[in-house]
C-alpha positions in Angstrom: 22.2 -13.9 20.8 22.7 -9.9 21.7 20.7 -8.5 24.7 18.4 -6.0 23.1 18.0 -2.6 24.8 14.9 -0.7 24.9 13.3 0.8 21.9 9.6 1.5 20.8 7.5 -1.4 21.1 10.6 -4.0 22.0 10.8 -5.1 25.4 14.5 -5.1 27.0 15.2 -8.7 26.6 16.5 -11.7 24.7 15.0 -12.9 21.5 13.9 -16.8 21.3 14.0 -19.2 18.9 11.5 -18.4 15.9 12.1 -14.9 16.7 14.3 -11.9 16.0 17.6 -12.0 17.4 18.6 -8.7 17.1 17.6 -5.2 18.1 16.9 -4.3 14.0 15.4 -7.4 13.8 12.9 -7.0 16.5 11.8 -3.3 15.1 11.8 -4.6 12.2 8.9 -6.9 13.0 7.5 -4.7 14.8 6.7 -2.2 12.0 5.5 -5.2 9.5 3.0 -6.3 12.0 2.0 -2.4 12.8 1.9 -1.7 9.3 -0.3 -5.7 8.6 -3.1 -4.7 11.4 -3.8 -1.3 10.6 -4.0 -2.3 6.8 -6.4 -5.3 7.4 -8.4 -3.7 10.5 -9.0 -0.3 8.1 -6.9 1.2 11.1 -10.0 -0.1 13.6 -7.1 -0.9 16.5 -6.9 2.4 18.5 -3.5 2.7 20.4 -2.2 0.2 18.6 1.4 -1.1 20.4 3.5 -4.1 19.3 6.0 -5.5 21.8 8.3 -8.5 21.3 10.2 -10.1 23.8 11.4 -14.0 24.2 7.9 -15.2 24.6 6.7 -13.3 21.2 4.5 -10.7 19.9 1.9 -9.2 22.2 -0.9 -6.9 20.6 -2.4 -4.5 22.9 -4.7 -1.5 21.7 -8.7 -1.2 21.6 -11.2 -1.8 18.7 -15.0 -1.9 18.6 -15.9 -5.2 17.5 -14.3 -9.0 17.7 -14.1 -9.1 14.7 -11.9 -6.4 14.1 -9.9 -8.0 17.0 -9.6 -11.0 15.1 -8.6 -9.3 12.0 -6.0 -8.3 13.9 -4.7 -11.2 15.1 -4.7 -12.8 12.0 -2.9 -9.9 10.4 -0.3 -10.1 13.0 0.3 -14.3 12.6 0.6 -13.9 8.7 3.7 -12.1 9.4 7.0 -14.3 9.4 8.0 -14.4 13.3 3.9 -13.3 14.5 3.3 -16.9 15.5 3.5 -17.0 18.9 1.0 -14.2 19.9 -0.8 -13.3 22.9 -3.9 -10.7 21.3 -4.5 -8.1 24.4 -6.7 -5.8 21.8 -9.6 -4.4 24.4 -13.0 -4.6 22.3 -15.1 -1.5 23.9 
């Protein structure tokens, strides 16, 4: 497994099992589940930022309802490699 560096939205270290395990990789799934929440949310997630890192994806952003946060969520798990998610949306 390769030590990934920093880059938008991937957090300077190793990728775990289920997940990416390379740099490319990690963007890459980054951008699907960017691209998956703002589709399914109508773009409701404000700020919207995808990390991944070895403990997997973490959502943070705002929104104005639950359910738009859980729309989110969703979105995010039905990617390949969005599984293991910790949803840090803000509803306000």
């Amino acid at each position: 497994m390769e030590e990934l560096s920093t880059g938008a939205g991937v957090a300077p270290q190793t990728i775990g099992a289920g997940l990416p395990e390379t740099l490319r990789e990690a963007e890459a799934l980054v951008t699907s589940i960017e691209r998956a929440v703002q589709r399914e949310t109508a773009r409701g997630v404000r700020d919207l930022s995808v990390e991944v890192n070895r403990e997997g994806v973490l959502l943070r952003g705002r929104c104005a309802t639950y359910y738009c946060k859980q729309l989110a969520q969703h979105a995010a798990m039905a990617i390949p490699g969005g599984d293991r998610l910790t949803n840090s949306i803000e509803v306000s």
